[in-house]
C-alpha positions in Angstrom: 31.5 -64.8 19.7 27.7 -64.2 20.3 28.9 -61.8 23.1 30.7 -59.7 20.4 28.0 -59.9 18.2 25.9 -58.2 20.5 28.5 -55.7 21.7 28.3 -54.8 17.8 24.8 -54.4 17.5 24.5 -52.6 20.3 27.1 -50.5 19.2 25.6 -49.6 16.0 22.5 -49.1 17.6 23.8 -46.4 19.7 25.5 -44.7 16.9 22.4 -44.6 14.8 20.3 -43.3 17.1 23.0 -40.7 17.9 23.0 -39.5 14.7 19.1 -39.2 14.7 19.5 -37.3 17.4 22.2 -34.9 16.4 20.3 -34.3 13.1 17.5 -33.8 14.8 18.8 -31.1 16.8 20.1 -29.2 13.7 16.3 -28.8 12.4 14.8 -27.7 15.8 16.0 -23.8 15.0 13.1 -23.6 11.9 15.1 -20.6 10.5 15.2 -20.6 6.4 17.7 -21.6 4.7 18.0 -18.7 2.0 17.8 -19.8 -1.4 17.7 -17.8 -4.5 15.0 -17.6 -7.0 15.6 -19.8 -10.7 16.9 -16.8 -12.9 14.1 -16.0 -15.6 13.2 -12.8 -17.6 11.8 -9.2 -16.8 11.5 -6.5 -19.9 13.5 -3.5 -20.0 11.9 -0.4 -20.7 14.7 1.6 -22.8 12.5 3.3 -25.9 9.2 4.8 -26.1 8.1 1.9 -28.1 8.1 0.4 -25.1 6.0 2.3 -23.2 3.5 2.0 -26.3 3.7 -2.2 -25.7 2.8 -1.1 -22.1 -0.3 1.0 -22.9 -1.2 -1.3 -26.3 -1.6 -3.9 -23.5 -3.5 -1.7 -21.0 -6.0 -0.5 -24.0 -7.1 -4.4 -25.1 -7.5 -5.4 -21.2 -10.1 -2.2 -21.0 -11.3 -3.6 -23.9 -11.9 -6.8 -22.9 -13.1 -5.5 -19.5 -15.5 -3.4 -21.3 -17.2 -6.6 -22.9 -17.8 -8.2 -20.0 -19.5 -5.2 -17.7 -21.9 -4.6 -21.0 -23.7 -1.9 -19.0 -20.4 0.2 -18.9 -20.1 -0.4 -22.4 -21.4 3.3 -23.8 -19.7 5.1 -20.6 -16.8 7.0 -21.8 -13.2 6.7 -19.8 -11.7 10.4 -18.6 -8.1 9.4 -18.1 -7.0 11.7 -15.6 -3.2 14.3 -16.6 -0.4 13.1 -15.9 2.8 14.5 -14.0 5.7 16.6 -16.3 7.9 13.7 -16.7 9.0 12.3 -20.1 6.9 8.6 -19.5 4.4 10.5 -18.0 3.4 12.6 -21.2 4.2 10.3 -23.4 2.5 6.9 -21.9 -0.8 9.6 -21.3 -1.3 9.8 -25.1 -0.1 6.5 -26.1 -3.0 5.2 -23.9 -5.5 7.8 -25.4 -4.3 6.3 -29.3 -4.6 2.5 -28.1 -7.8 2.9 -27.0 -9.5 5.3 -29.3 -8.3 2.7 -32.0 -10.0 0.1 -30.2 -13.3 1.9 -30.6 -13.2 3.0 -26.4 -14.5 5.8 -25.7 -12.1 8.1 -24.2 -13.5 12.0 -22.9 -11.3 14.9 -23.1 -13.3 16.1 -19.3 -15.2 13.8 -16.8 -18.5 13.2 -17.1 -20.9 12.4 -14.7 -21.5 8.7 -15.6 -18.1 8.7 -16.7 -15.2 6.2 -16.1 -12.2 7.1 -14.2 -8.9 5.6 -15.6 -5.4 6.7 -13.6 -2.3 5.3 -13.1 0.6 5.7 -11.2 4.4 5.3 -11.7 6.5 4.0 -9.0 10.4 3.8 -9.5 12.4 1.5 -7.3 16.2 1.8 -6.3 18.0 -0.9 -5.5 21.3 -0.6 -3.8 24.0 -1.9 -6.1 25.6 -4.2 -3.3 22.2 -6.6 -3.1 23.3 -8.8 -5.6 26.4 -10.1 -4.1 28.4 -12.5 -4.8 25.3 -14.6 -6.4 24.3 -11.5 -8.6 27.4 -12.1 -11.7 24.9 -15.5 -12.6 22.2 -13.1 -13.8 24.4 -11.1 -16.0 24.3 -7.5 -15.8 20.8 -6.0 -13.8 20.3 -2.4 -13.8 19.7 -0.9 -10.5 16.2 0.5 -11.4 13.2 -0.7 -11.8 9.6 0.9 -12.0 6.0 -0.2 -11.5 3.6 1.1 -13.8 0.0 0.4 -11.6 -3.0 1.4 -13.6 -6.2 1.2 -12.6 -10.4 2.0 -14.1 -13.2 2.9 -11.5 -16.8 3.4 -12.0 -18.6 4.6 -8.9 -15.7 4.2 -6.6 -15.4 0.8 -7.6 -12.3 -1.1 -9.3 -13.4 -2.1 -13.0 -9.8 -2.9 -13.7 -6.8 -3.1 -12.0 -3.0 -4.2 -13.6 0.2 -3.7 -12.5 3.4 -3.8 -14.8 7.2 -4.4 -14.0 10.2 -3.4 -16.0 13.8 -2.8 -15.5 14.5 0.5 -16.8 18.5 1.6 -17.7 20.1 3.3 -14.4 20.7 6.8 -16.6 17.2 7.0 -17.3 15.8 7.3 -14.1 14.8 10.9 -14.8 12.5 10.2 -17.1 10.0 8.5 -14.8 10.9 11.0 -11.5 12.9 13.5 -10.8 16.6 12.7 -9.6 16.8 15.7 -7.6 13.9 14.6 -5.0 12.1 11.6 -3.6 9.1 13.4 -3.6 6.8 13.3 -7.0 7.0 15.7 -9.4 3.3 16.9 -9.2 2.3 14.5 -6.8 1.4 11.3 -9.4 4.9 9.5 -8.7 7.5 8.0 -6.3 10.4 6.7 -5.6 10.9 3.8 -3.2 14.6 2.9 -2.3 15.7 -0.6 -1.5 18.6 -0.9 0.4 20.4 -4.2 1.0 21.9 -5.2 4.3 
């Protein structure tokens, strides 16, 4: 009886520490297990009152910025022209209202103690296919995107720097870039395309 006892034991043993073994084995690759992200919210970008939330943003962080470099505070901001495209134009003067109404001072030509204020508009294609099979848990995601990056320099150093996301609607894409060519329309845009394996 004690003999069986021990065969059992023994047994048991063994199989536990096979098991520690084989499951050790299974973690000794260190390759990711890919996981998607928890689903949350990005704006879309679908009317030019959105663009003016963009820039109404922009103009109180230059504000802000403004108050706490005091001796930038009487420097006026040249905000450099923008491409031909429809965002373009219209986010250019939308920034110019925002800020003037904010009591910035915005110069129609650079001055030599002036601030420089640009920004640029990237769009990003994605390829429809990247969702796969976990994409119809998001809803419906439009296959554009852009990146609005804009930036103030004094001296050729960064007084501000803020970068936006939005998903835009996939028949707009020719407002932000032309659809006819990667390359920008005068230089001030681009389009990066994202292509899922």
């Amino acid at each position: 009886m004690r003999i069986l006892r021990i065969n059992g034991l023994l047994g048991l043993l063994t199989a536990l520490a096979v098991s520690v073994f084989l499951a050790g084995c299974g973690t000794t690759s260190r390759v990711p297990v890919p996981e998607y992200p928890q689903a949350y919210i990005q704006e879309v970008s679908q009317a030019a009152d959105h663009w003016r939330d963009i820039a109404s943003d922009v103009a109180e962080r230059v504000r802000v910025a403004l108050l706490e470099r005091r001796d930038l505070l009487d420097k006026p901001i040249f905000l450099t022209a923008p491409n031909s495209r429809d965002f373009d134009l219209a986010f250019f003067q939308l920034l110019k209202t925002e800020m003037v109404s904010r009591a910035v001072q915005v110069s129609e030509s650079i001055e030599p103690e002036g601030i420089r204020m640009d920004y640029l508009v990237q769009t990003v294609y994605h390829d429809p296919s990247r969702l796969g099979a976990g994409g119809p848990r998001y809803g419906a995601v439009s296959d554009h995107e852009i990146v609005v990056n804009v930036h103030m320099s004094y001296h050729n150093r960064y007084v501000l720097h803020l970068s936006y996301t939005r998903y835009i609607n996939d028949a707009d894409w020719p407002l932000y870039i032309s659809p006819e060519s990667q390359e920008p329309a005068v230089g001030r845009a681009r389009t990066i395309r994202v292509i899922g394996r």
